[in-house]
Backbone bond lengths (Angstrom), bond angles and torsions (degrees), N, CA, C in turn:
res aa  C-N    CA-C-N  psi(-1)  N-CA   C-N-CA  omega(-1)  CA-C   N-CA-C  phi
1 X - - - 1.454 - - 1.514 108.17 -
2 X 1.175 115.26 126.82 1.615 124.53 172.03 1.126 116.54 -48.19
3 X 1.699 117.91 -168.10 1.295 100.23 -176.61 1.775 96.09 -120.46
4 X 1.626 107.82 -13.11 1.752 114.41 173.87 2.027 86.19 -64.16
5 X 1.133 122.56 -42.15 1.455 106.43 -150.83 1.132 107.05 -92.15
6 X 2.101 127.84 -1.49 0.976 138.45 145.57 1.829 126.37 -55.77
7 X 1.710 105.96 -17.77 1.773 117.19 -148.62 1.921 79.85 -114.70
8 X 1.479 102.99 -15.34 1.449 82.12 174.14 1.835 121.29 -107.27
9 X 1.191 115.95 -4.63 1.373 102.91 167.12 0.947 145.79 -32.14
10 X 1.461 111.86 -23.00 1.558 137.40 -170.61 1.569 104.71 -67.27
11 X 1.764 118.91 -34.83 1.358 138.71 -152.93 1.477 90.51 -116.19
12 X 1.487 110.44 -0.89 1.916 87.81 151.62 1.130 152.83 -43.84
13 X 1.202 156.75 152.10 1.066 141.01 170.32 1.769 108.19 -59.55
14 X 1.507 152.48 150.53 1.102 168.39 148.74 1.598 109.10 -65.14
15 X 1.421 135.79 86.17 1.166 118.10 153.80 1.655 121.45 -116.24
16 X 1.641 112.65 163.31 1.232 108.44 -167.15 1.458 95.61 -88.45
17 X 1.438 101.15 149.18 1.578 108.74 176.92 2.086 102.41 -132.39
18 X 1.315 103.21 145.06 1.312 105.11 163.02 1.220 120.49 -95.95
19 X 2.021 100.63 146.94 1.310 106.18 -173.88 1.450 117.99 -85.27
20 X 1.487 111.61 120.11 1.594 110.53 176.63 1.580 129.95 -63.00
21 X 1.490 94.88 -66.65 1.245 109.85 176.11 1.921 113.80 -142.89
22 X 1.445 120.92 129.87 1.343 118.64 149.78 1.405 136.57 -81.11
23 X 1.695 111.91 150.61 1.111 85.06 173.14 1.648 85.57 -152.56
24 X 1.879 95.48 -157.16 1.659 107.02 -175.19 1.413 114.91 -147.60
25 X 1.258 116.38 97.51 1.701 111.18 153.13 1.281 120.06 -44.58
26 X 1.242 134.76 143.76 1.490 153.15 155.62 1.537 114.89 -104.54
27 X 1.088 119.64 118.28 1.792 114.55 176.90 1.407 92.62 -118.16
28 X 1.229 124.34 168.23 1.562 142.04 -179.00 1.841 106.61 -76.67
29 X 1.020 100.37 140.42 1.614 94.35 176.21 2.018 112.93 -53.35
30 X 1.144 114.32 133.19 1.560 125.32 -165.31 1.455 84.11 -118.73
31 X 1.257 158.32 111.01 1.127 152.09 108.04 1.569 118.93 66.01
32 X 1.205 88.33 33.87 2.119 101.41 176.49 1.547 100.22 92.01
33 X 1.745 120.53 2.91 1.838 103.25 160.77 1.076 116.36 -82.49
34 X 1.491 109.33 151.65 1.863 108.05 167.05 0.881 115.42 -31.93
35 X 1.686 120.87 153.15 0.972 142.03 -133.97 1.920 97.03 -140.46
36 X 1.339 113.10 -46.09 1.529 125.91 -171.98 1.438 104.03 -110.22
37 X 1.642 96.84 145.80 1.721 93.52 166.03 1.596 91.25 -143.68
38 X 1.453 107.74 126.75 1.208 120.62 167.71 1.469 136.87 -66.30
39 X 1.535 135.13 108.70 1.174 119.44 -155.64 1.812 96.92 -113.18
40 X 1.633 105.10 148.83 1.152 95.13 -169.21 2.035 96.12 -128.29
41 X 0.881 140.28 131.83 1.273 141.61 176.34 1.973 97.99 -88.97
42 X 1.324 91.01 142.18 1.795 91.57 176.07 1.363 106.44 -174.78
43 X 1.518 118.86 142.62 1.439 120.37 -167.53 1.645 81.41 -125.87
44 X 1.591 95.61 160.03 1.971 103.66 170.18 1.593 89.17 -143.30
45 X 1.306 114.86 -161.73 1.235 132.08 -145.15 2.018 93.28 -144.88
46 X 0.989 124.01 152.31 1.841 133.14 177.39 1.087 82.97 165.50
47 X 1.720 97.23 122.94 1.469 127.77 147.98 1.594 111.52 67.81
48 X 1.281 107.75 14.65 1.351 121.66 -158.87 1.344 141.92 67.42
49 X 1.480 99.25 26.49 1.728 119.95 -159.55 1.957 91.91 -121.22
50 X 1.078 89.55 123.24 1.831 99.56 -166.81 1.660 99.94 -91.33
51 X 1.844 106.31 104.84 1.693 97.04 173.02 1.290 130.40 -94.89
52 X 0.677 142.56 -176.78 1.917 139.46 -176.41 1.671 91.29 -123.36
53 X 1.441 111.94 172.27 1.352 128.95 161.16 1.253 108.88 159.97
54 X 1.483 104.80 151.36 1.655 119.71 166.21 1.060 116.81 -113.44
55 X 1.159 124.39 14.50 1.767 125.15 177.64 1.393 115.35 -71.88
56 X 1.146 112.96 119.36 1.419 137.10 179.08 1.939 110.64 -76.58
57 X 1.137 87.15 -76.91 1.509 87.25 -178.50 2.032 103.42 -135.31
58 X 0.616 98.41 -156.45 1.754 111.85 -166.27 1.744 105.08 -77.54
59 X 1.204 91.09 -47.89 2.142 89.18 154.81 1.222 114.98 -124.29
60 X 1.306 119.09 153.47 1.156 131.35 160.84 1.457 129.30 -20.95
61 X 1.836 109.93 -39.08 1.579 113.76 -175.84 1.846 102.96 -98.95
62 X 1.042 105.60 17.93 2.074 106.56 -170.19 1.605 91.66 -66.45
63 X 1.578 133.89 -48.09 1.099 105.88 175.96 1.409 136.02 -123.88
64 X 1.305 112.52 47.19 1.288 131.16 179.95 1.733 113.85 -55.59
65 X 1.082 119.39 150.92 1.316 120.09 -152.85 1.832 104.35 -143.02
66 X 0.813 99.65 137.36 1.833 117.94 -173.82 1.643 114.76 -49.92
67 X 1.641 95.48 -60.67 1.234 106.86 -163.63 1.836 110.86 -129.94
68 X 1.297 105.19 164.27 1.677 94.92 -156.51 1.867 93.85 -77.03
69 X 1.102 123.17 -52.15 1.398 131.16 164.29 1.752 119.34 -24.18
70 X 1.523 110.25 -36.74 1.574 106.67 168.65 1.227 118.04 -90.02
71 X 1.001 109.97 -15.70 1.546 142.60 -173.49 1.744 114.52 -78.39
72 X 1.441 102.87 -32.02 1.887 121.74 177.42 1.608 91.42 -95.90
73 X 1.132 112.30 -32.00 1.721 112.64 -173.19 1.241 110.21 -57.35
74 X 1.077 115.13 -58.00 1.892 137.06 173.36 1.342 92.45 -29.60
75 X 1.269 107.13 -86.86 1.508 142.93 -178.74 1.110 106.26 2.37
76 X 1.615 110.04 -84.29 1.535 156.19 157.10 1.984 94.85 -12.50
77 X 0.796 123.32 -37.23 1.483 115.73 -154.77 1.741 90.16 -90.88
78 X 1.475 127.75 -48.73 1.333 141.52 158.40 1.667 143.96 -59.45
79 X 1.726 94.26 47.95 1.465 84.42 -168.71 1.695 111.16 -78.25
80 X 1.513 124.60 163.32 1.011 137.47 167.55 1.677 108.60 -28.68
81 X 1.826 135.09 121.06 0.889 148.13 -115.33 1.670 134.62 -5.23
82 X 0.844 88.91 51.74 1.572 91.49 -177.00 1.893 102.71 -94.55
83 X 1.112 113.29 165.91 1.221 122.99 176.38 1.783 137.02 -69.66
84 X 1.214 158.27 64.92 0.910 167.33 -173.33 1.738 132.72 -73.89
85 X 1.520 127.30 82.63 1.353 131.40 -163.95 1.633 90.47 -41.63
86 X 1.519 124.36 168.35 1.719 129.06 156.35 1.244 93.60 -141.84
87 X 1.289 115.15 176.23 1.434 111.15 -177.14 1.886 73.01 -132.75
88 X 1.707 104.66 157.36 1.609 101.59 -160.73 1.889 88.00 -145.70
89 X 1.097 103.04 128.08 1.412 118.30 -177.21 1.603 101.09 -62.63
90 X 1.499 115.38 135.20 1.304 109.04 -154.09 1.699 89.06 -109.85
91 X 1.616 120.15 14.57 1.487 124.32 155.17 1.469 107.84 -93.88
92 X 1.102 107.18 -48.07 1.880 101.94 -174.15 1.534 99.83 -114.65
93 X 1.249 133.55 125.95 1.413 138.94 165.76 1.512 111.41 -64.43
94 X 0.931 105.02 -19.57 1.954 111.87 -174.32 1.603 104.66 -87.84
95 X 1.273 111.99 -30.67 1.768 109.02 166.78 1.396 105.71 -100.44
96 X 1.952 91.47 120.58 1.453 109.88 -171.62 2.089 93.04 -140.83
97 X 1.303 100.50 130.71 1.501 101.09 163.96 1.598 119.13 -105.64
98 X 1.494 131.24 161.44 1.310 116.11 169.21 1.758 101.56 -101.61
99 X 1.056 128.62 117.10 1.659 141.75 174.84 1.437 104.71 -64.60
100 X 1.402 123.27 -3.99 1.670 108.33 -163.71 1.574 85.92 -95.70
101 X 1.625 108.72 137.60 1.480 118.63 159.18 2.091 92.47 104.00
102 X 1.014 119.57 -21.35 1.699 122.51 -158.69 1.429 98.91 -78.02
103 X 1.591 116.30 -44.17 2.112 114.45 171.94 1.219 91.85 -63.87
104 X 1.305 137.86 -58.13 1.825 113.91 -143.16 1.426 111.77 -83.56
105 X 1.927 103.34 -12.62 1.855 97.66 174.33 1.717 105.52 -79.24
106 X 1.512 111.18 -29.29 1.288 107.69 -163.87 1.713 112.97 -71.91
107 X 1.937 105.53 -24.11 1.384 123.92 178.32 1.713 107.34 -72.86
108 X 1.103 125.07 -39.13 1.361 142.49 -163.71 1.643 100.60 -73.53
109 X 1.743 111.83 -48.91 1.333 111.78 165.59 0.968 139.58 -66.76
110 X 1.383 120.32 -32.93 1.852 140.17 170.74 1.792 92.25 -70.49
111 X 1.263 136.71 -43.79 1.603 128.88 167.13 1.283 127.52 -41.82
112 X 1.611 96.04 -49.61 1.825 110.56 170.92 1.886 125.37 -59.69
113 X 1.533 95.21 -51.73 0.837 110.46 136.13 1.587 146.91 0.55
114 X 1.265 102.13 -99.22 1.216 113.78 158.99 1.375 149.83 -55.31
115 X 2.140 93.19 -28.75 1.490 113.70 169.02 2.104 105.94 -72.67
116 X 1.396 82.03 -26.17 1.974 79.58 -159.97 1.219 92.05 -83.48
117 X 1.967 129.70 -23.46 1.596 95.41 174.91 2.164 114.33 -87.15
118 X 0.585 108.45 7.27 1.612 131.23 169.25 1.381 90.76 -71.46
119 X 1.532 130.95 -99.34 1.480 120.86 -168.76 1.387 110.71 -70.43
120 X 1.353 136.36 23.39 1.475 116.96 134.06 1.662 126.75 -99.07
121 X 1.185 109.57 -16.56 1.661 117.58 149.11 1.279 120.83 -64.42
122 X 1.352 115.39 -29.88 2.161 116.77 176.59 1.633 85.74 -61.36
123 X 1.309 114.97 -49.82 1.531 111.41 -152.55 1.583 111.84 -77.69
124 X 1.612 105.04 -12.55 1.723 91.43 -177.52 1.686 96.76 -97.55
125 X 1.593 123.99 -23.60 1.169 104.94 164.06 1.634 138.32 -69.44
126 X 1.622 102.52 -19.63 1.372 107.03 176.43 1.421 99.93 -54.42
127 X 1.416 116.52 -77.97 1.524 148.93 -173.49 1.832 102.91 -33.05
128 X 1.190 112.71 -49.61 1.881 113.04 151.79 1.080 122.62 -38.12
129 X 1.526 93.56 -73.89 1.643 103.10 178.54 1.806 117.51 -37.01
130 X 1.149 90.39 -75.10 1.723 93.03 178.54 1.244 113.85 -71.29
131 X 1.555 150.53 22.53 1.506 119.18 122.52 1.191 110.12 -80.89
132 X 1.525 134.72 -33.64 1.688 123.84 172.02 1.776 118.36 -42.55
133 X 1.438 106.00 -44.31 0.956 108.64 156.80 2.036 134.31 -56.51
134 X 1.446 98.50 -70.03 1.596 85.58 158.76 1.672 135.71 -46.77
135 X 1.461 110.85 -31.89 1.443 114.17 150.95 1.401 117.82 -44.39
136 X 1.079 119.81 -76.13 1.496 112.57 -170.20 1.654 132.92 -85.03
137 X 1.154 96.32 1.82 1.846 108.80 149.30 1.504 112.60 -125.73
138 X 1.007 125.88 32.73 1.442 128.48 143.08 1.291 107.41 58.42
139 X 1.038 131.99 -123.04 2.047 123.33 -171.58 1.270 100.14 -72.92
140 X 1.274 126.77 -28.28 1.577 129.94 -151.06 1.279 117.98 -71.64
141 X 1.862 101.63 -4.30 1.267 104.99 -176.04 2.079 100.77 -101.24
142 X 1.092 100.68 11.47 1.447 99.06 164.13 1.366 142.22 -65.18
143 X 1.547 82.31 -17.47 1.676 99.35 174.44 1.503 115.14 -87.26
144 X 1.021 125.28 -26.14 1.606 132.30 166.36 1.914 104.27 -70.24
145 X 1.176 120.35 1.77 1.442 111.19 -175.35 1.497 127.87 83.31
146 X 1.094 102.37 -1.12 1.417 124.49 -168.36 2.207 99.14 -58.54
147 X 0.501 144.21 116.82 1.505 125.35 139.19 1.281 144.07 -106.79
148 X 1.239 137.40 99.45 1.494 143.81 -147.09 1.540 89.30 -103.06
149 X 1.001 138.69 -11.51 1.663 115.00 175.90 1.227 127.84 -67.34
């Protein structure tokens, strides 16, 4: 999939689809990656031709989830027939994504983001700071922990 035909999903058509079945991947802990991937079963309706799908988002990992608890949360919102918007490729009716949950992971990440490059800039200015400092009081800055040797 391109990346124009990625910028247009947004201008999908909206149809409601029912929820079939949920479910849950488990992967082994990877070194602080998600851990859960939420699977959602869902059929909709076009032209009177009834489709199936489990597509979540545009890949497979769009909504993978940390912990099993956010992961039941999701879940929780999708029980077996309940209602579900998709957004449905208005070239292929069979490629359909669900958009609900895709802004607030992508907002939540650009936050993290943003907080973790913030405390790695506190840390290269501290770490500045105090050799400028040990520079210009000479050993005396040994007592603050500083070490410039």
């Amino acid at each position: 999939m391109g990346p124009r035909r990625l910028t247009d999903i947004s201008s999908w058509p909206e149809v409601d689809a029912t929820v079939i079945a949920p479910g849950l991947d488990e992967f082994p802990y990877n070194e602080g990656g998600p851990t859960h991937r939420p699977k959602l079963a869902y059929s909709y309706t076009i032209d009177g031709k009834i489709y199936r799908s489990s597509r979540l988002g545009i890949t497979a990992d769009a909504f993978d989830i940390f912990s099993s608890e956010s992961a039941q949360a999701f879940l929780a919102r999708f029980p077996p027939g309940s209602r579900v918007e998709v957004r449905v490729s208005p070239d292929d009716p069979s490629f359909s994504v669900i958009e609900e949950g895709a802004p607030q992971r992508k907002r939540s990440h650009f936050i993290a983001l943003v907080v973790s490059g913030g405390l790695i800039l506190c840390c290269i200015i501290a770490v500045v700071f105090c050799r400028l400092t040990a520079q210009s009081r000479g050993r005396a800055a040994h007592a603050f922990h500083c070490d410039v040797e």
